[in-house]
Every structure is written in structure tokens, then in C-alpha cells.
C-alpha positions in Angstrom: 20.0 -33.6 -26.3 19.9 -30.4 -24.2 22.3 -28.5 -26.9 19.7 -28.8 -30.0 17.5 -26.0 -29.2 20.2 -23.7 -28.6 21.5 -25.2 -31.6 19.0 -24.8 -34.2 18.2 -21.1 -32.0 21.4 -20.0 -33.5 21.6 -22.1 -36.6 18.2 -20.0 -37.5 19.7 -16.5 -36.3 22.6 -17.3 -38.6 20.3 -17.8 -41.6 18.2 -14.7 -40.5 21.4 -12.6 -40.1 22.8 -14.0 -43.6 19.4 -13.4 -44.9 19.4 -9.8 -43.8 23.0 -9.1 -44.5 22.1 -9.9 -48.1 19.0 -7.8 -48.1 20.9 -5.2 -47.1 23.7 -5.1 -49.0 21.6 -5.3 -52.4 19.4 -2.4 -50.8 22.8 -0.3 -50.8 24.3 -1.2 -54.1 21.5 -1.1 -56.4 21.5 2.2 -57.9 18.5 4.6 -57.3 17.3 5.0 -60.5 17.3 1.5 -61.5 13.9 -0.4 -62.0 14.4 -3.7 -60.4 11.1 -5.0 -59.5 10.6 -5.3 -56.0 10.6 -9.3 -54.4 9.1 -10.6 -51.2 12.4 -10.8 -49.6 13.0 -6.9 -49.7 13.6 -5.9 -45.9 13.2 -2.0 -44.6 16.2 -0.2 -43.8 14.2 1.5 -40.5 14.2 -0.8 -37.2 11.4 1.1 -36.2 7.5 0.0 -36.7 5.9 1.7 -39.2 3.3 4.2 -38.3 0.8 2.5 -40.2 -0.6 -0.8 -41.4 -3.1 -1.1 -44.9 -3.7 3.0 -44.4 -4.6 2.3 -40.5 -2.5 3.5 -37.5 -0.4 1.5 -35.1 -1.5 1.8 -31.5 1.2 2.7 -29.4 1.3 3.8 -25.3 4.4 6.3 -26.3 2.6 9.2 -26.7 0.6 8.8 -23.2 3.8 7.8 -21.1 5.7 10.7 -22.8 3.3 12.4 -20.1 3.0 9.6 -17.5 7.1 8.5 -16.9 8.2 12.5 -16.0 5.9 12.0 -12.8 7.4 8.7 -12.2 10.4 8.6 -9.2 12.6 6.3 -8.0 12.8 6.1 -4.3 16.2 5.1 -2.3 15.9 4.8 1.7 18.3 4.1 4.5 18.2 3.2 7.7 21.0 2.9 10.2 20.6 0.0 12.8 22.8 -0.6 15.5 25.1 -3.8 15.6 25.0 -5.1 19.1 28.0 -7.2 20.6 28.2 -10.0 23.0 30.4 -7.7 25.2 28.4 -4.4 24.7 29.7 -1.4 23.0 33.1 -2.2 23.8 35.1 -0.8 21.1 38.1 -2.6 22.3 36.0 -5.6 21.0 34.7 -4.5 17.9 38.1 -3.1 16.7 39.5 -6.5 17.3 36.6 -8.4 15.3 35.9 -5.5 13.1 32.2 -5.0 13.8 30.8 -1.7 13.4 28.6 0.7 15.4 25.8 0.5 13.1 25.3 -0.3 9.7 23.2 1.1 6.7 20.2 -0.7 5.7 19.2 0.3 2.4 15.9 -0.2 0.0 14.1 0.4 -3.9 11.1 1.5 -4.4 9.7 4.1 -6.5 7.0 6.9 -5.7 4.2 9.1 -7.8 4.2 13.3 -8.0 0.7 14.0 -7.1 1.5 18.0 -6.9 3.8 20.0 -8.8 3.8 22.7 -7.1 4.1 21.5 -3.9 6.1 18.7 -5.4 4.0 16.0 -3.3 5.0 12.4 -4.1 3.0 9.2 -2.6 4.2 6.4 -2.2 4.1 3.0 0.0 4.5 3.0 3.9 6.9 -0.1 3.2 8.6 1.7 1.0 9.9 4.3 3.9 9.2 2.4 7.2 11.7 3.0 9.5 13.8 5.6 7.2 16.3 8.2 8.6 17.0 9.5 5.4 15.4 9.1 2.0 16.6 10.4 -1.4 14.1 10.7 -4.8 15.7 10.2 -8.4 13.5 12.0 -11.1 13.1 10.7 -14.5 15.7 13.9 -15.4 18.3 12.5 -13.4 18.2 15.1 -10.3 18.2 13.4 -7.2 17.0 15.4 -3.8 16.2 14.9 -0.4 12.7 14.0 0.4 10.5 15.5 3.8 8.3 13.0 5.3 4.7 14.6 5.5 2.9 11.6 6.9 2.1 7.8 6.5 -0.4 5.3 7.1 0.4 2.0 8.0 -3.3 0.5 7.5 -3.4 1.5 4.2 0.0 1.6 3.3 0.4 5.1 1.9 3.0 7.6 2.8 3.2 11.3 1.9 6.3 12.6 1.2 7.9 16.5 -0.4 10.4 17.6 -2.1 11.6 21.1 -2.8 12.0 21.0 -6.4 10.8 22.9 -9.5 9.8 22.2 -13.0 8.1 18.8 -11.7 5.4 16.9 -13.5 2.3 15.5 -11.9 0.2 12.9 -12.9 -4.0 13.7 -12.9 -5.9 11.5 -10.2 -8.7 9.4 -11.8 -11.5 8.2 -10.2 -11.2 4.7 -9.6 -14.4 3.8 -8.4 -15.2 3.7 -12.2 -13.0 1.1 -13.0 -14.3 -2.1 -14.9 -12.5 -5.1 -14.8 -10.8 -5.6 -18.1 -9.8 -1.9 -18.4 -6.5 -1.8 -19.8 -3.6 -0.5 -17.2 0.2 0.1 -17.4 2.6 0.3 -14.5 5.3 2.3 -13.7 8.2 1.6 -11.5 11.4 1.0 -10.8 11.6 -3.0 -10.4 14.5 -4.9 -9.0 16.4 -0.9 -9.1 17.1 -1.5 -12.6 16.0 1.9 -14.1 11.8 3.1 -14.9 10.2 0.1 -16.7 6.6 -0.1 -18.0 4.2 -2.8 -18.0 1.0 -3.3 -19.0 -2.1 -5.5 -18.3 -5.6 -5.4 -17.9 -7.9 -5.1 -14.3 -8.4 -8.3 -13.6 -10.1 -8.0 -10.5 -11.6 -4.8 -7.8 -11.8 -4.8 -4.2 -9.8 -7.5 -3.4 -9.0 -8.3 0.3 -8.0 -11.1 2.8 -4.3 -11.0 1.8 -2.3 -12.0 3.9 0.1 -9.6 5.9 -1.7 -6.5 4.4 -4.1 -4.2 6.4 -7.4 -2.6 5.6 -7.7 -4.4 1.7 -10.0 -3.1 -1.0 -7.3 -3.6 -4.0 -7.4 -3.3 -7.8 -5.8 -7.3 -9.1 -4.2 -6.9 -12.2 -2.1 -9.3 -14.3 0.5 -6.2 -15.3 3.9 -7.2 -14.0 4.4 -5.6 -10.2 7.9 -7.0 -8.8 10.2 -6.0 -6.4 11.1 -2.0 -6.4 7.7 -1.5 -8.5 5.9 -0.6 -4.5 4.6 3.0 -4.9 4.6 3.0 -8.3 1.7 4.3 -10.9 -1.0 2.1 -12.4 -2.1 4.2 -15.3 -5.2 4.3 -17.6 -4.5 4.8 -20.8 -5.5 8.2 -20.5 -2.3 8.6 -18.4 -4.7 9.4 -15.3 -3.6 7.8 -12.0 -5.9 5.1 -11.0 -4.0 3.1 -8.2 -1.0 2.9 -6.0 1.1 0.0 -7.1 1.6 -2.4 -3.9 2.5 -5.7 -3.8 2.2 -9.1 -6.6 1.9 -12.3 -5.0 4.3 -15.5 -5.5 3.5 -18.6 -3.4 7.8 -18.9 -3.6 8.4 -15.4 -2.7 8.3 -11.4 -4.0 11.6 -12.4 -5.4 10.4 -15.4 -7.3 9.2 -13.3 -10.1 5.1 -11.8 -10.7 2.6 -14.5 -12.0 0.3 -12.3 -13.2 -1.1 -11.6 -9.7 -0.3 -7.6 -9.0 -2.0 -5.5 -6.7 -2.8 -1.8 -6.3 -4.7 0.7 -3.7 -7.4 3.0 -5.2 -6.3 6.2 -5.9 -9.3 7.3 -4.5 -8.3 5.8 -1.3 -5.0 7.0 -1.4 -6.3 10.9 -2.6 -8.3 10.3 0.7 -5.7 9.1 2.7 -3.2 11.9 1.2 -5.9 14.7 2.3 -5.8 13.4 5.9 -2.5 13.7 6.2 -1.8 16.8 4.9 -4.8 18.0 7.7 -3.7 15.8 10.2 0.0 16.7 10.7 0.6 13.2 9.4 -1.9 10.8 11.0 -5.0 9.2 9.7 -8.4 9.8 11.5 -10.9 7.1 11.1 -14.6 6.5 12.0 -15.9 4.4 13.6 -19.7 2.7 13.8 -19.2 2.1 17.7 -20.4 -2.1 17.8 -18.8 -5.3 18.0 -19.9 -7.8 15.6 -19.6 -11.8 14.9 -19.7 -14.0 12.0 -23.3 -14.5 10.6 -24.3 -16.9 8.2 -27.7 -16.9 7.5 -27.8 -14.4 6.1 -24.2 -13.6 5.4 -23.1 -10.5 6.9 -21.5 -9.4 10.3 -24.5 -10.3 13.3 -24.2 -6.9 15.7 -23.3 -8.3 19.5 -22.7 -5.5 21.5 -23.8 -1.8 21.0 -20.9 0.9 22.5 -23.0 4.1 20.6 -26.2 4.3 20.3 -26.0 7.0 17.9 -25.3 4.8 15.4 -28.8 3.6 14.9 -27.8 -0.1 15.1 -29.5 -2.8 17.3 -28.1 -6.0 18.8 -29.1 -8.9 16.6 -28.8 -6.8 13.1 -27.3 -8.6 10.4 -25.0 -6.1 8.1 -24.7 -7.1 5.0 -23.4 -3.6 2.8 -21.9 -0.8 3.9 -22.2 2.0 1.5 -23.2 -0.6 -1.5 -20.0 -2.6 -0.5 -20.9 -6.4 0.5 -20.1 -7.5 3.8 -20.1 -11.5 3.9 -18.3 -12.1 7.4 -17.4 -9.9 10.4 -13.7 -10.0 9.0 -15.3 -7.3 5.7 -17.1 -5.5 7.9 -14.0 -4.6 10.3 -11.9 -4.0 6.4 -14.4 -1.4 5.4 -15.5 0.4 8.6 -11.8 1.0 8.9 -11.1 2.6 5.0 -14.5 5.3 6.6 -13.3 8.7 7.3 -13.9 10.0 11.0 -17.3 12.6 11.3 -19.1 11.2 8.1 -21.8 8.9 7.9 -22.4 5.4 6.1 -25.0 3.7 4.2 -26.0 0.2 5.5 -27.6 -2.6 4.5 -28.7 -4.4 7.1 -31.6 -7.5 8.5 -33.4 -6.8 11.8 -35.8 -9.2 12.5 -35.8 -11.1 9.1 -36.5 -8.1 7.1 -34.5 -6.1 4.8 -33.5 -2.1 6.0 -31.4 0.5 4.9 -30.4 2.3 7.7 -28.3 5.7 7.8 -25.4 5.8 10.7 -22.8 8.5 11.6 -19.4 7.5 11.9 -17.7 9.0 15.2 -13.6 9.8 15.1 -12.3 7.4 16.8 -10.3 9.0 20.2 -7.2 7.7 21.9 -6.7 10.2 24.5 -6.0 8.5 27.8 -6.5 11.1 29.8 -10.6 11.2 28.7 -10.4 7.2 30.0 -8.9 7.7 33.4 -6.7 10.7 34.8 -4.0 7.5 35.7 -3.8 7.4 32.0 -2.8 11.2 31.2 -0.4 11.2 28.7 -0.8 7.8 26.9 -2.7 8.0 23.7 -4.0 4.5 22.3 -4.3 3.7 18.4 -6.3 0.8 16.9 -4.1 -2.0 16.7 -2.6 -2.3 13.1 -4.8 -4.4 10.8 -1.7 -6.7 9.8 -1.5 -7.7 13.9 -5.2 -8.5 13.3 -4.5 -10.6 10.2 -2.4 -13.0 13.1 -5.3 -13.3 15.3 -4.1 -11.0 17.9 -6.7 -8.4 19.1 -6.8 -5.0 21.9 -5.6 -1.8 21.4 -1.7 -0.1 21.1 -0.4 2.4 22.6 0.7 4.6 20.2 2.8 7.1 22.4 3.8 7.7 26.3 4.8 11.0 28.0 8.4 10.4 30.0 7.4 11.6 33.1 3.8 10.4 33.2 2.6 7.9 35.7 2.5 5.3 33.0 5.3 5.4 31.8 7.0 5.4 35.8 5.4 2.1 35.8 7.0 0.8 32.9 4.6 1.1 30.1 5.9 1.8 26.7 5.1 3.0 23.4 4.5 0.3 21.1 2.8 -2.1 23.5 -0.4 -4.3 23.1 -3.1 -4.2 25.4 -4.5 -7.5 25.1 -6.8 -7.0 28.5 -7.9 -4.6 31.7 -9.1 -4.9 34.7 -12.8 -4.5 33.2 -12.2 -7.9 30.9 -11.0 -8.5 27.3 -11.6 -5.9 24.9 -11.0 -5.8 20.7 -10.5 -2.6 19.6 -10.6 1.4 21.1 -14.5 1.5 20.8 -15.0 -1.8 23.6 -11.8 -0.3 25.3 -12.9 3.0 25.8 -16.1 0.9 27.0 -14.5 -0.8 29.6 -13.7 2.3 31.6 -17.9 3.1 31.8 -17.2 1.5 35.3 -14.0 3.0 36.6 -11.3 1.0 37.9 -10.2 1.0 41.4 -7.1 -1.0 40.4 -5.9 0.2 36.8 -4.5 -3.8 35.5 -3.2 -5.0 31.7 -2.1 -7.6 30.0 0.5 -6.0 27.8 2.1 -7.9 25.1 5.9 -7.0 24.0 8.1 -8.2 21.9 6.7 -11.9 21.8 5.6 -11.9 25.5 2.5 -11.2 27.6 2.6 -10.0 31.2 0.9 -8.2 33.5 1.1 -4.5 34.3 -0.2 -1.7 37.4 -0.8 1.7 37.1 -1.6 3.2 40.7 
């Protein structure tokens, strides 16, 4: 039963081709000047579609990604991992069993030209994590060698150059003026088959609370995103960049297929997050409103517990409820938005004091993660806020983003790349309560550090 469709599939094509063939062959050997009346089962000799239908044009996306696919490039990334051994790097061993020293971990993705001139080209932070070498493929066929400029892992955005001419850049839209069910196309490389285009609608803004993703305010839309399409353009159909194409979701996997359930960043957002790099020798600077905040559900919002900053103009017991005409239901939106705020600016927020309705204006500080400013035992540590994806898994503190070789923390065995969960001052969530916790200095400088899967305790003298 199983074989009919197929059957009567190609039963049909063989009608359609005989069909055809006939068509065809009349079309050829009638003579020019003959006046055969034309019949319904006359058949074009173009394959194309006409340019018009009853006097009115065809729409057609050619003409715009005629523009769009130039600025379009694939992305190819390696990384070399060392193999390790049971026996070491014996290489008595790993002739005998033929392992090598390291081998080459490679990835797809695909990237946007932001700059011609400077030939800038964003793309995603996944998409180059980890790299020791990375390689771009322009629509042209050229392939170079691309500079890393900077990256941020909260926002998944990475800046990268290459030094090439005669480069085509795609405009940056503002997306903030997006509607959803704006038509969109996307343009990427998917599955490293080659530039393919897809198009859909917006079927959704500022979506968040994915899981496994950092700070979230994401265009949804139902055009295909798969595999190899991360870093990718979403388009308008003025060919203007309106988001950063970044992940679809698939309860059976990425490599199940797309559903219709595509996501993109802003390109607002990334523009921001591009200009920070390119100032920041390529690191991200946020603000921050200096509170901790809990869950508040009457009304919805994020309930203010502590104040670190007074300067912000917040009061324990407010109840936030927008920041910058963004809602905030839960203390979980509130961290999301404070941390897409740029550092020295100030915010707009909705808030309840006392059962009444404010709008309060508050200045965002730049967040500082100099350990020296904490406690001279620290010199040479610098602390980050923890990545939001650690957050996502429940995990809270603060990490230490870097550690000087010879400084006294790193004698006592800390290391880059460790969580501080808790000091000798008590629990702390982020690098506002930490640097809070050393108001009262210290006599003995104590942390639980988490490290690969396990906690223990460390002592800086």
C-alpha cells in the first residue's frame, strides 16, 4: 500500500512530461507564419515567471537581495584541542595506538558586513567561541582570514575584521520599530550547504526566558533559522538589517529541523553592543542600578530588598514594574533588562512606593571589577558578572574574569574562570552586593569557589 503514492506521483509526472513533450514539440514545428488558433493546452517555452500577471507586476525579493546576499559571509572556525592519554603525553603510546597530539575541531556559521570600509562583520559569540583561527568566505568566492575585535557572551555578539576591499555592507535599521507581522527574510549559510534565503513574518518582539541563552529581548519569527544560519542577516524588505540571526528552537534538537520558531537579536542591540567593543578594546561595559530585588506579585514587578547606591533614587519596598517602557513582571526581567543598559546612562522607571504609581529617573553606574579597589589582597584579580547562561542554572556570585601570575591570589591558588559563590562577609549575587560585602573589611579574606563541578573553600592572606 506504501508504493501507490509514489506510484500515481510518477504515473502523473509521466503524463505531465508526455503532456509537455507534446506541447513542445508542436510549439517547434508549427511554422511561424501559420494561423493556428491558439488552445488551452499551449505551454510557454520560458521556465521563468512572467513579469506580469493581467497588466500587474509579480512581487519578487530578487531585486532587494541582489543588494542584501553580497554582505552575507560564511564563517568557518577551528579550534585545536588537545587529546589526552591514559599514560600522558607519551608518544611511545600514542604512536603505538595512533592518537594524536591534538585534533581540529571545526564549525559553520555565517556572519554580516556592517562596514565596508573597515570591512567589519558581526556575528554570533557561538559562532567563534573558543576559535584559534577563523576564515570568512564572501559571496564572490574570496576567502580571508578574519581578526577578532571583540565579543560578548551575554549577548551573543562577536565583532570581527577582515582586510579586504570592494566589500558590501548592509544599512542598520532601527528595530525598535518593528511590528509583529512585518515581513523578514534570512540569510545564512545553513547546515554549510551554500547562502540560502528564507522568509517569514515577525511573529513575536522581546522574547526572553529561553533557556541556555543570556540577557534575552529577541525578535521570534517563523522564517527558517537552522543550523549554520547563527550570525546570519534578518532583513526587511527594504534590505535594511533588522536583527542578528541566533538560534530556532526544536524540543528534539537544533538538528531536528526549524518549526517555525527562529530567533534573532536587535540590531539595535547588536549596533550598541558593536560600538562598545570597538571602544572597549573588546569588552562590554554595562550599568548597573546598584539594588537587589525579589519576586513581587501584587503588583507584578521586581520588589527592591536591598539598596547598594543610593544614587539611584530607589527605596527598599519599591515595586518596579518598567524600565524604560519595557515591562518588568518578575525579578528574573528586571535582572534581563538592567543587564542589555549601557554603563554612565540613566533609565526610566516605572515603579510603586507605597501603593502609588511613580516614575522615577535613575543613573546607571559602570559596573567595576577591579580587585584592587575591594581589598589591596585582591590586586590583580578583576571580577565580571557571572554569565547570564550560569544564571539561567540557578547558580549565582560573581567570576573572576582574569588573575595576575605573580599576584597573591593567584600564589593561593585562585584562578581565572572561577565562581565565587560566597566571602567571608556572607552570600552575595552579583558584583554590586559583592563589592558591598567588603564595606566592612575582612580580617580573614575566605571564598567558596566553584570549579569545574566542585565547590571548596579558598584563603587569601
Amino acid at each position: 500500500m506504501r508504493k501507490t503514492p509514489l506510484i500515481l506521483v510518477l504515473a502523473a509526472a509521466a503524463a505531465f512530461g508526455g503532456f509537455a513533450a507534446t506541447a513542445l514539440r508542436e510549439a517547434i514545428t508549427t511554422p511561424a507564419d501559420a494561423h493556428t488558433p491558439p488552445t488551452a493546452t499551449s505551454l510557454p517555452l520560458a521556465a521563468a515567471l512572467p513579469s506580469a500577471v493581467a497588466g500587474q507586476a509579480v512581487p519578487s525579493l530578487a531585486p532587494m537581495l541582489q543588494k542584501v546576499l553580497p554582505a552575507v559571509v560564511s564563517v568557518h572556525s577551528k579550534q585545536r584541542q588537545r587529546v589526552n592519554t591514559p599514560f600522558g603525553n607519551d608518544p611511545v603510546f600514542r604512536r603505538m595506538f595512533g592518537i594524536p597530539e591534538e585534533r581540529i575541531l571545526e564549525s559553520l556559521g555565517s556572519g554580516v558586513i556592517v562596514d565596508a570600509q573597515q570591512g567589519l562583520i558581526l556575528t554570533n559569540h557561538h559562532v567563534i567561541e573558543g576559535a584559534d583561527d577563523v576564515s570568512v568566505t564572501l559571496a564572490d568566492g574570496r576567502t580571508l582570514k578574519a581578526t577578532f575585535r571583540g565579543s560578548d557572551a551575554d549577548t551573543d555578539i562577536a565583532l570581527m575584521q577582515i582586510p579586504a576591499q570592494n566589500l558590501s555592507a548592509l544599512p542598520i535599521a532601527d528595530s525598535s520599530r518593528l511590528r509583529v507581522g512585518d515581513f523578514v527574510v534570512a540569510v545564512g549559510n545553513p547546515f554549510g550547504v551554500g547562502q540560502t534565503v528564507t522568509s517569514g513574518i515577525v511573529s513575536a518582539l522581546g522574547r526572553s526566558n529561553l533557556p541556555g541563552l543570556g540577557y534575552q529581548n529577541f525578535i521570534q519569527t517563523d522564517a527558517s533559522i537552522n543550523p549554520g544560519n547563527s550570525g546570519g542577516a534578518l532583513v526587511d524588505l527594504n534590505g535594511q538589517l533588522v536583527g542578528i540571526n541566533t538560534a530556532s528552537f526544536n524540543p528534539q534538537g537544533s538538528m531536528a529541523g526549524n518549526i517555525g520558531l527562529g530567533f534573532a537579536i536587535p540590531s539595535s542591540l547588536a549596533s550598541t553592543v558593536m560600538r562598545q567593543l570597538l571602544a572597549n578594546k573588546g569588552m562590554v561595559r554595562r550599568g548597573t542600578l546598584g539594588v537587589a530585588t525579589s519576586d513581587s506579585s501584587n503588583p507584578a514587578g521586581a520588589r527592591v530588598t536591598r539598596v547598594y547606591d543610593a544614587g539611584s533614587g530607589l527605596q527598599v519596598g519599591d515595586v518596579i514594574t518598567a524600565v524604560n517602557g519595557q515591562r518588568v513582571a518578575s525579578m528574573d526581567d528586571f535582572h534581563n533588562i538592567e543587564g542589555l543598559q549601557v554603563g554612565a546612562t540613566s533609565a526610566r522607571l516605572d515603579v510603586v512606593r507605597a501603593g502609588k504609581a511613580a516614575t522615577i529617573t535613575s543613573a546607571l553606574r559602570q559596573q567595576s571589577g577591579d580587585g584592587a579597589s575591594l581589598d589591596p589582597r585582591l590586586a590583580g584579580v578583576t571580577f565580571a558578572e557571572l554569565p547570564e547562561s550560569y544564571r539561567r542554572q540557578g547558580l549565582s556570585g560573581v567570576l573572576v574574569a582574569s588573575v595576575s601570575a605573580n599576584s597573591r591570589a593567584a600564589r593561593s591558588g585562585l584562578n581565572s574562570g572561577d565562581v565565587l559563590l560566597e566571602g567571608t562577609n556572607g552570600r552575595f549575587n552579583d558584583l554590586t552586593s559583592f563589592r558591598a560585602s567588603f564595606r566592612a573589611p575582612p580580617q580573614q579574606l575566605r571564598f567558596r569557589v566553584l570549579r569545574d563541578d566542585r565547590v571548596g573553600e579558598l584563603m587569601i592572606p
